[in-house]
PDB file of N, CA, C, O and CB in Angstrom:
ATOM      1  N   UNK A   1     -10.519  -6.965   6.219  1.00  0.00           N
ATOM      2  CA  UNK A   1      -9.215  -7.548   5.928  1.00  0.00           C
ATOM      3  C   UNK A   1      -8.081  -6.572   6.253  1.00  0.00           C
ATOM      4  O   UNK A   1      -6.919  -6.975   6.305  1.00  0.00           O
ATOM      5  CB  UNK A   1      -9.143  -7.967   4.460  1.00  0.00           C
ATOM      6  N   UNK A   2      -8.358  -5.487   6.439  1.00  0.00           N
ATOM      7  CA  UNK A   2      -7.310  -4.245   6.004  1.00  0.00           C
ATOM      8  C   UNK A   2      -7.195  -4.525   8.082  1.00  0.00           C
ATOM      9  O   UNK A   2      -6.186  -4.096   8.643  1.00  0.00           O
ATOM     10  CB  UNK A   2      -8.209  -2.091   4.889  1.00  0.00           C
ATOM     11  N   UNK A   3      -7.885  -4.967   8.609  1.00  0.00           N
ATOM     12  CA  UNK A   3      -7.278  -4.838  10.332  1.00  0.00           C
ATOM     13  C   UNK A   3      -5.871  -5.795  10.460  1.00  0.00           C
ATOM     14  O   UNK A   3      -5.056  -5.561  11.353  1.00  0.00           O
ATOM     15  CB  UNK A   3      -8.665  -5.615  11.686  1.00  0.00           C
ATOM     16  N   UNK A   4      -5.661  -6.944   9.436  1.00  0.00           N
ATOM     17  CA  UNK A   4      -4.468  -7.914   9.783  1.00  0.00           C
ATOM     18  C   UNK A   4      -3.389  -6.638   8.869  1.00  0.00           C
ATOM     19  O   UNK A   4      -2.390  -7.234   8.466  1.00  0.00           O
ATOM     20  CB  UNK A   4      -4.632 -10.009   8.976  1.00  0.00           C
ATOM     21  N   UNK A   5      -3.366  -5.833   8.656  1.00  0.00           N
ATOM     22  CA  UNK A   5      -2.231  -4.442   7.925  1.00  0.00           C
ATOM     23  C   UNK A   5      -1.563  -4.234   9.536  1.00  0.00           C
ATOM     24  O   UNK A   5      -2.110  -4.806  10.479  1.00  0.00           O
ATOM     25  CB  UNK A   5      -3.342  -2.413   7.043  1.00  0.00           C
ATOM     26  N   UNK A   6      -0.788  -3.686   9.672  1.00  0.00           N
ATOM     27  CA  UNK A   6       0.163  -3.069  11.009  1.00  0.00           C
ATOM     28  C   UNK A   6       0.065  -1.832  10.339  1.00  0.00           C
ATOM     29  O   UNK A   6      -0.062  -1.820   9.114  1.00  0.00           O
ATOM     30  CB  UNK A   6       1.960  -3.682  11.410  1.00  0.00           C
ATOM     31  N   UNK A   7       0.118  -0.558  11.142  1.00  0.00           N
ATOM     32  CA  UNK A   7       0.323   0.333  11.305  1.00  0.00           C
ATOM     33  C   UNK A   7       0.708   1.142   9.606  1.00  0.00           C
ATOM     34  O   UNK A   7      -0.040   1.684   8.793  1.00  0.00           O
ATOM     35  CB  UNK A   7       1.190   0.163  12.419  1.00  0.00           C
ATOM     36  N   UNK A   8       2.595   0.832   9.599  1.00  0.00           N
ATOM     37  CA  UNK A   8       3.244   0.597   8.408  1.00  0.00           C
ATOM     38  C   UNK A   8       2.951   0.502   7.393  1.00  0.00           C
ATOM     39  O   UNK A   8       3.033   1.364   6.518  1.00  0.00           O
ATOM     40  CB  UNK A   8       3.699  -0.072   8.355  1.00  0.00           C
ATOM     41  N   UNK A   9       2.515  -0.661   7.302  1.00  0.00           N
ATOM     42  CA  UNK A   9       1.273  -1.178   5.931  1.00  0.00           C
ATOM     43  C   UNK A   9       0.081  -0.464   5.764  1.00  0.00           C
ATOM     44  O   UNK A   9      -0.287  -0.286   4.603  1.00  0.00           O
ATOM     45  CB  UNK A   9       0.591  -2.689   6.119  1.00  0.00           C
ATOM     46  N   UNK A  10      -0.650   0.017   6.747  1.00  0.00           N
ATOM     47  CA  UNK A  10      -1.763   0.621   6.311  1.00  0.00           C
ATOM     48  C   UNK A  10      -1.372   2.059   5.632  1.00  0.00           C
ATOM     49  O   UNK A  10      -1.921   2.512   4.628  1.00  0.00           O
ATOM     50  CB  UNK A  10      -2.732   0.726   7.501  1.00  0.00           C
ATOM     51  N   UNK A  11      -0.294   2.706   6.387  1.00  0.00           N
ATOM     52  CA  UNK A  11       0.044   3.765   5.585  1.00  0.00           C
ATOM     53  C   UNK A  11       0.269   3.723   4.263  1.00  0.00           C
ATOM     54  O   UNK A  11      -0.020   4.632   3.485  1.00  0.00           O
ATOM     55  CB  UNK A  11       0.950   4.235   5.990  1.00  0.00           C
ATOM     56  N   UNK A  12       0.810   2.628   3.960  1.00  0.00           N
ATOM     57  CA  UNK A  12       1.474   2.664   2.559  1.00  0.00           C
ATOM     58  C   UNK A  12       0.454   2.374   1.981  1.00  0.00           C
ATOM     59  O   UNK A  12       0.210   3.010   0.955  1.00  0.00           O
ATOM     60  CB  UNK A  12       2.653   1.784   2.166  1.00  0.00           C
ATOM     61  N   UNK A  13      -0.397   1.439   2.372  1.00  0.00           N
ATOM     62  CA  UNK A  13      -1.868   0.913   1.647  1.00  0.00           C
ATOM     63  C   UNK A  13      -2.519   2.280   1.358  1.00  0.00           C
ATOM     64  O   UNK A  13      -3.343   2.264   0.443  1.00  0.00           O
ATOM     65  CB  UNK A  13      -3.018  -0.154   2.762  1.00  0.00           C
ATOM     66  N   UNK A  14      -2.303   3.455   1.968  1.00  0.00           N
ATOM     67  CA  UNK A  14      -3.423   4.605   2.050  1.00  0.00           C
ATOM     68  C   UNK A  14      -2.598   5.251   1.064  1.00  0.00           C
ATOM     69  O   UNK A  14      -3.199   5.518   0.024  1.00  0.00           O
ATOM     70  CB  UNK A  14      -3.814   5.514   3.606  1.00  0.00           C
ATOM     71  N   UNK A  15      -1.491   5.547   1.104  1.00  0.00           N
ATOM     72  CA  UNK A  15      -0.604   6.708   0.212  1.00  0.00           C
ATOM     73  C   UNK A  15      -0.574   6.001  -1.125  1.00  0.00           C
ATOM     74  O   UNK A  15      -0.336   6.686  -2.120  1.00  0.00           O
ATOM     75  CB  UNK A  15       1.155   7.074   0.814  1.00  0.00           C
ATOM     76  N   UNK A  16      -0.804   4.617  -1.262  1.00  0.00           N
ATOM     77  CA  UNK A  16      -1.078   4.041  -2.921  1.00  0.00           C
ATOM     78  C   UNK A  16      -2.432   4.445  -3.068  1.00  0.00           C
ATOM     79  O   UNK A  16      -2.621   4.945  -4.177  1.00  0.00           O
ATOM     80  CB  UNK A  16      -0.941   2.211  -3.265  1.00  0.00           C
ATOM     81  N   UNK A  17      -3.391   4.408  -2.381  1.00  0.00           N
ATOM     82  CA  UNK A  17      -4.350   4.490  -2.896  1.00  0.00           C
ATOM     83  C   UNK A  17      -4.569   6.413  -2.830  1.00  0.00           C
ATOM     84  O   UNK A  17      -5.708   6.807  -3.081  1.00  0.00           O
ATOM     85  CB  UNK A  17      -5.357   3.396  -2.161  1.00  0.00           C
ATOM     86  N   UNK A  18      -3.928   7.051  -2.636  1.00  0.00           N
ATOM     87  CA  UNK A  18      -3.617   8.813  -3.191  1.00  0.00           C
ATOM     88  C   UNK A  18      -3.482   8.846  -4.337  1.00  0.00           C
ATOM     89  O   UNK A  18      -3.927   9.754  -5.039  1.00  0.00           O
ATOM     90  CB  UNK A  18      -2.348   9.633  -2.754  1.00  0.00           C
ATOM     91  N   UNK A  19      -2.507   7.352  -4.973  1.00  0.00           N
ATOM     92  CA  UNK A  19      -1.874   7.713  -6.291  1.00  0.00           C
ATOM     93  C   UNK A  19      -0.635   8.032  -5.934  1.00  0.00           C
ATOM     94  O   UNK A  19      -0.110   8.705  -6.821  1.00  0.00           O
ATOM     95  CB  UNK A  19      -2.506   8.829  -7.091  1.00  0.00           C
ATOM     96  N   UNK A  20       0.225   7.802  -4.814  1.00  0.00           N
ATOM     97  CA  UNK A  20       1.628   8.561  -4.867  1.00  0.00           C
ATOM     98  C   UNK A  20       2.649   7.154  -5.738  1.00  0.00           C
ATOM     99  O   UNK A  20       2.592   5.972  -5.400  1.00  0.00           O
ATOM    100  CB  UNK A  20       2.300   9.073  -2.827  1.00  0.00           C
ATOM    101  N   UNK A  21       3.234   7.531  -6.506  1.00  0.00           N
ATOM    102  CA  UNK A  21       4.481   6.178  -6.798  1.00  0.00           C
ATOM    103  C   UNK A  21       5.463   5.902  -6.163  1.00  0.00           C
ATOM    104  O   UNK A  21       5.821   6.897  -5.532  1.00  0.00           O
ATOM    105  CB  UNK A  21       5.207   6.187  -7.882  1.00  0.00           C
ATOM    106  N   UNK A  22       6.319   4.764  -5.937  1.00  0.00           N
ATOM    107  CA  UNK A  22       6.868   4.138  -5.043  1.00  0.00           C
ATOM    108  C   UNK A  22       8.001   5.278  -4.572  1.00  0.00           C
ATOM    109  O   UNK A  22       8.195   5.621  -3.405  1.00  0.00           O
ATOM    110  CB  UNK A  22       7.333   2.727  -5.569  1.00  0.00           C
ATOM    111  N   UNK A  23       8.499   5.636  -5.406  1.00  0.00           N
ATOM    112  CA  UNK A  23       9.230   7.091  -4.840  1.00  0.00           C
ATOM    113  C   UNK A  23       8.930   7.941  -3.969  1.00  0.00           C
ATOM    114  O   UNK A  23       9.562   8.096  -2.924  1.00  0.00           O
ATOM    115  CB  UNK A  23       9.349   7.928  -5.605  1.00  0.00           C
ATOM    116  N   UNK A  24       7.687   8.740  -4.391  1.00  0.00           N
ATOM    117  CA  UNK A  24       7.284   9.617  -3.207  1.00  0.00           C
ATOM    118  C   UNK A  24       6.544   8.814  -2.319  1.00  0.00           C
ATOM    119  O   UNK A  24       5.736   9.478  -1.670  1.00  0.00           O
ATOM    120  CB  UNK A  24       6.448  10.852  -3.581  1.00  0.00           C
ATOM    121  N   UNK A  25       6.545   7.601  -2.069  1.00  0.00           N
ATOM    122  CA  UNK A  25       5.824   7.010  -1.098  1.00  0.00           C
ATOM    123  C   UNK A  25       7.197   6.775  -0.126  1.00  0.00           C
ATOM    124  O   UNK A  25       7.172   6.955   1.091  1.00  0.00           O
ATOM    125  CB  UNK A  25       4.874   5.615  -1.645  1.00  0.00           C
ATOM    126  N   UNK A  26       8.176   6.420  -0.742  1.00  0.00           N
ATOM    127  CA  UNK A  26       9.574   5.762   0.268  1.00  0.00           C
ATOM    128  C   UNK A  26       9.913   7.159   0.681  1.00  0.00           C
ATOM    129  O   UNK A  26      10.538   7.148   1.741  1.00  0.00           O
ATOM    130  CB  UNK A  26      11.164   4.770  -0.649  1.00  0.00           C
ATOM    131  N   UNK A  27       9.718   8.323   0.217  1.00  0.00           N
ATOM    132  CA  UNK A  27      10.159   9.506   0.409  1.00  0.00           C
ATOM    133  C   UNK A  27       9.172  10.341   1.533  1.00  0.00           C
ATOM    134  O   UNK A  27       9.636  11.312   2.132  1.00  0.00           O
ATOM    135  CB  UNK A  27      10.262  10.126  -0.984  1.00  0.00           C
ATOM    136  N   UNK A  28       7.677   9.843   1.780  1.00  0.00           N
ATOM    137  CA  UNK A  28       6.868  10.558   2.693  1.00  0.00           C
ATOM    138  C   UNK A  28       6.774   9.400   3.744  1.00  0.00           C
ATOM    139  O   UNK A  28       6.236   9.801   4.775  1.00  0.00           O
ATOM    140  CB  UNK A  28       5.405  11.146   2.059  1.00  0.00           C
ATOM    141  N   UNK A  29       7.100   8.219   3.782  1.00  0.00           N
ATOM    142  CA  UNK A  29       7.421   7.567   4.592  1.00  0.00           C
ATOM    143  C   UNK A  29       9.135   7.513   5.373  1.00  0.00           C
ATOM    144  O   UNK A  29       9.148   7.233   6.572  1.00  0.00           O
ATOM    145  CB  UNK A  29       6.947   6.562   3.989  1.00  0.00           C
ATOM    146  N   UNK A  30      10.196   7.719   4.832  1.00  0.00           N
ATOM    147  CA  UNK A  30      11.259   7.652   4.863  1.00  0.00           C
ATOM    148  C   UNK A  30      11.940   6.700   5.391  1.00  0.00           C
ATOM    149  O   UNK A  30      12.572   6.414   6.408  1.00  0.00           O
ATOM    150  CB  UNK A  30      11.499   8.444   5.159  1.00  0.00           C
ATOM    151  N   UNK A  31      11.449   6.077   3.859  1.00  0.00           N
ATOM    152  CA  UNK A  31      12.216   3.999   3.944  1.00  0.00           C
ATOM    153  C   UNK A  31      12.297   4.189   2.343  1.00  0.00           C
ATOM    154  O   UNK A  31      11.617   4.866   1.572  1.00  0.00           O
ATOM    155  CB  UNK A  31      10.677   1.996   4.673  1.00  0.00           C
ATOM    156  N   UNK A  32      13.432   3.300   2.138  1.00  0.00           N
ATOM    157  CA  UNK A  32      14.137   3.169   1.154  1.00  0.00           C
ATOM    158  C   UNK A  32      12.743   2.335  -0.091  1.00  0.00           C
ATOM    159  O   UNK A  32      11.747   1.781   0.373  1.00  0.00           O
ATOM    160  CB  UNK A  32      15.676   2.235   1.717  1.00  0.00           C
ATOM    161  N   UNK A  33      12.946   2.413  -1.239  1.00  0.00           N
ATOM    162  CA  UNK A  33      11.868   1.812  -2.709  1.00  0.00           C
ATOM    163  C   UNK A  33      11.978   0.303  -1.788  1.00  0.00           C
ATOM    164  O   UNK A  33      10.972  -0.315  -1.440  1.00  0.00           O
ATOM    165  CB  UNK A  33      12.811   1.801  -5.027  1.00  0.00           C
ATOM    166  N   UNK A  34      13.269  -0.102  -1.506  1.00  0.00           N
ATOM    167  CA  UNK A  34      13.395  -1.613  -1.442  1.00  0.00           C
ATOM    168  C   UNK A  34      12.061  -1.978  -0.467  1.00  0.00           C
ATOM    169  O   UNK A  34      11.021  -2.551  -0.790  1.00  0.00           O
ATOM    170  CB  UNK A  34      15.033  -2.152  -0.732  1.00  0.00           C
ATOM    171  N   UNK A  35      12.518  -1.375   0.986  1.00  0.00           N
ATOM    172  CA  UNK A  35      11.382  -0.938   2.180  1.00  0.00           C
ATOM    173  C   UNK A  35       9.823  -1.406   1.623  1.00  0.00           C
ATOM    174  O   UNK A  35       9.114  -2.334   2.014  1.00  0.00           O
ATOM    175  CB  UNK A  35      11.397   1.016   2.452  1.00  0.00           C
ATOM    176  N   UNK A  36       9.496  -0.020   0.169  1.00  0.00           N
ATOM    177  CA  UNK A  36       8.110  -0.368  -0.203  1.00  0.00           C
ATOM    178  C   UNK A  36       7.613  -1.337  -0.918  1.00  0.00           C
ATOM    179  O   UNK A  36       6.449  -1.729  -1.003  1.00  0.00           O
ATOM    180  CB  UNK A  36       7.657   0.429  -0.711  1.00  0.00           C
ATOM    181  N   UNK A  37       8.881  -1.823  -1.597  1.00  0.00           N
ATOM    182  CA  UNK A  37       8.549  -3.035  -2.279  1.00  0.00           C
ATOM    183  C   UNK A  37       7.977  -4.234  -0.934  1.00  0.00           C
ATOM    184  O   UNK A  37       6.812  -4.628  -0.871  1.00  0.00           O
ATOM    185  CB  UNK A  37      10.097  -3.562  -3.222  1.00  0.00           C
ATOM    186  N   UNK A  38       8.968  -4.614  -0.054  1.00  0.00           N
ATOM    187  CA  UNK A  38       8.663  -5.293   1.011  1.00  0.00           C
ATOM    188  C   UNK A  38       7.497  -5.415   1.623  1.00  0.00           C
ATOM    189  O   UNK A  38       6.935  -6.481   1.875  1.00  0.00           O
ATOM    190  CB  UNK A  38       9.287  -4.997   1.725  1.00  0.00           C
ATOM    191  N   UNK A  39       7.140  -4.407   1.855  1.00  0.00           N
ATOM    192  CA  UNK A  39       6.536  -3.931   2.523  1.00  0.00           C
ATOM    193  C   UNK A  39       4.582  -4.373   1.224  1.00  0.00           C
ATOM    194  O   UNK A  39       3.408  -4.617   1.503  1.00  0.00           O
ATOM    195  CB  UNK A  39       7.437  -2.205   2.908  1.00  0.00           C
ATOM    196  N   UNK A  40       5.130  -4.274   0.345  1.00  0.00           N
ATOM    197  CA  UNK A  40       3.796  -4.274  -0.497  1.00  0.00           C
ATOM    198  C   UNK A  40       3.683  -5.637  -0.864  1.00  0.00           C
ATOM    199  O   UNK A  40       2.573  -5.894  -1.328  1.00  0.00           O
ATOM    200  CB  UNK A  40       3.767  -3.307  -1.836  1.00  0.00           C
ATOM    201  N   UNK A  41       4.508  -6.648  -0.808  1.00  0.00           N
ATOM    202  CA  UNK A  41       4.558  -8.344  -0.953  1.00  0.00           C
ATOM    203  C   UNK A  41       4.137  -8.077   0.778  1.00  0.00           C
ATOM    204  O   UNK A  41       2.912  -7.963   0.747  1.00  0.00           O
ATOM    205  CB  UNK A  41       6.502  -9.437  -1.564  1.00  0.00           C
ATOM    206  N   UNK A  42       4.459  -7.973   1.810  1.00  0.00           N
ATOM    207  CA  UNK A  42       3.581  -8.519   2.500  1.00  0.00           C
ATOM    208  C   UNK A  42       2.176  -7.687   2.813  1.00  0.00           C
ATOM    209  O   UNK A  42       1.703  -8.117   3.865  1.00  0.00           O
ATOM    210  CB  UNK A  42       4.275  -8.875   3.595  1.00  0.00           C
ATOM    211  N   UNK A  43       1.472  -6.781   2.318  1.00  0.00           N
ATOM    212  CA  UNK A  43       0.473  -6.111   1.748  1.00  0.00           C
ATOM    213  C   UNK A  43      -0.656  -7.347   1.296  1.00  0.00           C
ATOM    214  O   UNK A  43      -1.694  -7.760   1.814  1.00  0.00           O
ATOM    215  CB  UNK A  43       1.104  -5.173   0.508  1.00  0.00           C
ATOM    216  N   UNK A  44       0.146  -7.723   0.000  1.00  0.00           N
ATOM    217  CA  UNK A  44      -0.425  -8.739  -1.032  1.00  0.00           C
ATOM    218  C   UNK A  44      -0.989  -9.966  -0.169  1.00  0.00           C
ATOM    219  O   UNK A  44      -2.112 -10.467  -0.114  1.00  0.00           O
ATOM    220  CB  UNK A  44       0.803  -9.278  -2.159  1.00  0.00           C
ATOM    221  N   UNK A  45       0.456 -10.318   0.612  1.00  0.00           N
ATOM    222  CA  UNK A  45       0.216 -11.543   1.052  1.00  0.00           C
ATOM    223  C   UNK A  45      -0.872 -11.760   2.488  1.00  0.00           C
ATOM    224  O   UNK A  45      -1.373 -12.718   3.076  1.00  0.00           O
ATOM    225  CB  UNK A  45       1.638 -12.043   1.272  1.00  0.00           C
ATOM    226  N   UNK A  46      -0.873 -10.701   2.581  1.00  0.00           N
ATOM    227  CA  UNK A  46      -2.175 -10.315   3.972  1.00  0.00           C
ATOM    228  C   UNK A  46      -3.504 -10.579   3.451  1.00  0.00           C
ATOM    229  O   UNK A  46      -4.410 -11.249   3.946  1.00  0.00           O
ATOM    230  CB  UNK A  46      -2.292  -8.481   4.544  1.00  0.00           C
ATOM    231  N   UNK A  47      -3.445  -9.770   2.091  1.00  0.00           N
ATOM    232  CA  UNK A  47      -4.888  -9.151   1.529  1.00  0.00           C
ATOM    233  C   UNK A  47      -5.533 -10.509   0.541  1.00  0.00           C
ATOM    234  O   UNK A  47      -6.710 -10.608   0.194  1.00  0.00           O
ATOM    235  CB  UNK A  47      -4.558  -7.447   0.369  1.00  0.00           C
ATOM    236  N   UNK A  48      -4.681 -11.258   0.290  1.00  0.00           N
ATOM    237  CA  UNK A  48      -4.580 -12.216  -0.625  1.00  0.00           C
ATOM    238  C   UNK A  48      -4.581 -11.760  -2.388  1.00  0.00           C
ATOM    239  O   UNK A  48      -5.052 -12.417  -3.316  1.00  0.00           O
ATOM    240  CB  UNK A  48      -5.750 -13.110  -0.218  1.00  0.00           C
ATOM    241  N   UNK A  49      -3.938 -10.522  -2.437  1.00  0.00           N
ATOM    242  CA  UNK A  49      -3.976 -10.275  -3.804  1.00  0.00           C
ATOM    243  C   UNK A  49      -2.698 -10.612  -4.884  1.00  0.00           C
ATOM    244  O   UNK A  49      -1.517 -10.385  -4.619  1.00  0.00           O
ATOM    245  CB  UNK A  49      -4.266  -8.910  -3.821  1.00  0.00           C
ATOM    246  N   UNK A  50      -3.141 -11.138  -6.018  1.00  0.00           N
ATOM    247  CA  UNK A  50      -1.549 -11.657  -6.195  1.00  0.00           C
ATOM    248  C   UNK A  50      -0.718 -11.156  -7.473  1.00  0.00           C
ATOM    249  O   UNK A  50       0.144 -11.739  -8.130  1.00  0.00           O
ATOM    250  CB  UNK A  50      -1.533 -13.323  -6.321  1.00  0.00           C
ATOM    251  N   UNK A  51      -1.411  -9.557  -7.627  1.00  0.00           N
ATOM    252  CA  UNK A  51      -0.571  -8.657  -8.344  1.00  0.00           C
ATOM    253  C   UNK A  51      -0.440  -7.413  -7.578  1.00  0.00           C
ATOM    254  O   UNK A  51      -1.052  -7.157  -6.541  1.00  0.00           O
ATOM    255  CB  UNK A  51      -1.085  -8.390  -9.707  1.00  0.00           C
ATOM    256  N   UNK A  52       0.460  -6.616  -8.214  1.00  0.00           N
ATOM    257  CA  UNK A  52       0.416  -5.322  -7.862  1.00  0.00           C
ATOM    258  C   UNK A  52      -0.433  -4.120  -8.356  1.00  0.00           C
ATOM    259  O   UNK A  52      -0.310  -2.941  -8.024  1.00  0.00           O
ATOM    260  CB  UNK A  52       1.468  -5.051  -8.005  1.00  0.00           C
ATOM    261  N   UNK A  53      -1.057  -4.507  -8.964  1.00  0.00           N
ATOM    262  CA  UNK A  53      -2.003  -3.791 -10.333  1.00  0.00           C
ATOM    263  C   UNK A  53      -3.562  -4.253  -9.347  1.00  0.00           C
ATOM    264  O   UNK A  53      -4.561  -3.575  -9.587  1.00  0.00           O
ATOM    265  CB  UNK A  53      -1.740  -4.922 -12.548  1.00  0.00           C
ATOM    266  N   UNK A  54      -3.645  -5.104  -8.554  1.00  0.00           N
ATOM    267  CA  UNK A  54      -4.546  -5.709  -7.938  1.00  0.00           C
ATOM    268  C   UNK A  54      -4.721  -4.886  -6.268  1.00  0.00           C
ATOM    269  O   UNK A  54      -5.745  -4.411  -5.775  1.00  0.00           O
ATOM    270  CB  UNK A  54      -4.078  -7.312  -7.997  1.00  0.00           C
ATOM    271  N   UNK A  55      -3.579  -4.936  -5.794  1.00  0.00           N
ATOM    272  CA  UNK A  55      -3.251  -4.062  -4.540  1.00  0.00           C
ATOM    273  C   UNK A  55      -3.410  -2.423  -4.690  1.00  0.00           C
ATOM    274  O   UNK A  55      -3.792  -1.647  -3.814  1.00  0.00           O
ATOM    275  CB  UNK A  55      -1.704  -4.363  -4.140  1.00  0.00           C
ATOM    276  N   UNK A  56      -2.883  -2.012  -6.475  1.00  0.00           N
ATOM    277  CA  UNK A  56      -3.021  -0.930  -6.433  1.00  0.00           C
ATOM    278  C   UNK A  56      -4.653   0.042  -6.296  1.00  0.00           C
ATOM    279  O   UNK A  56      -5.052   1.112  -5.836  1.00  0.00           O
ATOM    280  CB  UNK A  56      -2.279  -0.812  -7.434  1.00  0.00           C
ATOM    281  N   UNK A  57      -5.232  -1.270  -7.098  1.00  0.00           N
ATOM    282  CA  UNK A  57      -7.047  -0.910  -7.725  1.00  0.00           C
ATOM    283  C   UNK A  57      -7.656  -1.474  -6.073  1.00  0.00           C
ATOM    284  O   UNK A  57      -8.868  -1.284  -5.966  1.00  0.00           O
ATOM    285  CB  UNK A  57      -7.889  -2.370  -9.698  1.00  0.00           C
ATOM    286  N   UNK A  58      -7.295  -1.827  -5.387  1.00  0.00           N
ATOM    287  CA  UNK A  58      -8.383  -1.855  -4.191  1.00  0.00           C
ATOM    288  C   UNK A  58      -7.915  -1.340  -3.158  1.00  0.00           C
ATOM    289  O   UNK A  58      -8.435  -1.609  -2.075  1.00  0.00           O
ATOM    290  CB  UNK A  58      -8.879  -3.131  -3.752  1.00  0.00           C
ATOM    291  N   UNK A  59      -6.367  -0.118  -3.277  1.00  0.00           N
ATOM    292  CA  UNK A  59      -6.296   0.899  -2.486  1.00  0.00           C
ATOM    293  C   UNK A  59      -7.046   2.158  -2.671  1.00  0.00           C
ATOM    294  O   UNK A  59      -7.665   2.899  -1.908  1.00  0.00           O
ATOM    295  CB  UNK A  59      -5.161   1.134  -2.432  1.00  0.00           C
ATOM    296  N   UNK A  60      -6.778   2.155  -3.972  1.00  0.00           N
ATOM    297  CA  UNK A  60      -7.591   3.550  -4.788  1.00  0.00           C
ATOM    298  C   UNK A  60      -9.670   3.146  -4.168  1.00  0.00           C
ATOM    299  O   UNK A  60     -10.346   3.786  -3.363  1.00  0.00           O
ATOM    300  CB  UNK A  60      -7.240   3.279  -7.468  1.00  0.00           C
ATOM    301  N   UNK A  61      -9.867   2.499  -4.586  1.00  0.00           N
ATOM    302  CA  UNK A  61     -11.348   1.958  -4.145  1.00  0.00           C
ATOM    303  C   UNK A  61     -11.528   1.889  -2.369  1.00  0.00           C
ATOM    304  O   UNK A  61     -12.604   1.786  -1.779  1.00  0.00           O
ATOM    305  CB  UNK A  61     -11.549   0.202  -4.857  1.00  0.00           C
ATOM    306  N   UNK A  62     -10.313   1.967  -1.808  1.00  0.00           N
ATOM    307  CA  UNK A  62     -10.782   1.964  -0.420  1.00  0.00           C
ATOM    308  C   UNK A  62      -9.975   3.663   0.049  1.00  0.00           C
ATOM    309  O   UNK A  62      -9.768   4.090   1.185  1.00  0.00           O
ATOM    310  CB  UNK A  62     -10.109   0.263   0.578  1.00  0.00           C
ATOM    311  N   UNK A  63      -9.803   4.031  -0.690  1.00  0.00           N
ATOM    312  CA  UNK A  63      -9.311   5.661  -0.285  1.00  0.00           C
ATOM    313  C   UNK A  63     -10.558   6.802  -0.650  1.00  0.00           C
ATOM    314  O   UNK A  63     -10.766   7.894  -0.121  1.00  0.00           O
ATOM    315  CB  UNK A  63      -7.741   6.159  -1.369  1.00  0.00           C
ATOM    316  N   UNK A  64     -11.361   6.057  -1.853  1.00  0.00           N
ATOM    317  CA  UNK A  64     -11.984   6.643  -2.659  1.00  0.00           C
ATOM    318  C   UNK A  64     -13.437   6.482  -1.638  1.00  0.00           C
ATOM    319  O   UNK A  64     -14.186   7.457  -1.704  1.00  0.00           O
ATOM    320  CB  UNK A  64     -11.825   6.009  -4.224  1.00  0.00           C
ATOM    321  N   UNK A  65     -13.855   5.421  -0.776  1.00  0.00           N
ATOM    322  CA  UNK A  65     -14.798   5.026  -0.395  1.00  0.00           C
ATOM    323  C   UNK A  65     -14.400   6.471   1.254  1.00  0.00           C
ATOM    324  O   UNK A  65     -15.237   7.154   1.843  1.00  0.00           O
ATOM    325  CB  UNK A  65     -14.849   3.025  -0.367  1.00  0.00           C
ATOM    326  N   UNK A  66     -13.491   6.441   1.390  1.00  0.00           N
ATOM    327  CA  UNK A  66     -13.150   7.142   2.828  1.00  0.00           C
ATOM    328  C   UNK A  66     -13.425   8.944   3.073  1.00  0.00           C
ATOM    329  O   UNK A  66     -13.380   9.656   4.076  1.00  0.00           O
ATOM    330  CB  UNK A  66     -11.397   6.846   3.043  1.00  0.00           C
ATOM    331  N   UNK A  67     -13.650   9.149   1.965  1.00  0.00           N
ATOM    332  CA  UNK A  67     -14.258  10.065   1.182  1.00  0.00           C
ATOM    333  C   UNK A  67     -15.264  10.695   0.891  1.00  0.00           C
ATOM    334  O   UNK A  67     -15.240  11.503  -0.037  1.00  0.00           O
ATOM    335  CB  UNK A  67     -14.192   9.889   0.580  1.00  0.00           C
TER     336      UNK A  67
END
């Protein structure tokens, strides 16, 4: 599922699943919170997950697996 991500998205998909919070994520990416918010609704809407608590636990599980 993670191949329909662009580029963009997969980064951010990877730096949530580090554990970084939306701050230092807009900050090691250098795009604004709004940016990651965006950016993580269409995350969701790729992955079909329909929280953020949901996106967060199967970044951590696919960062953790890469490992």
């Amino acid at each position: 599922a993670l191949d329909a991500l662009s580029d963009r998205e997969l980064e951010l998909f990877r730096l949530t699943g580090k554990g970084l919070s939306t701050p230092a994520i807009a900050e090691a990416m250098e795009l604004s919170e709004s940016s990651i918010h965006a950016y993580r609704l269409q995350i969701k809407r790729k992955l079909a997950l329909h929280e953020l608590s949901d996106l967060v636990r199967h970044a951590i599980e696919w960062e953790q697996r890469q490992h």
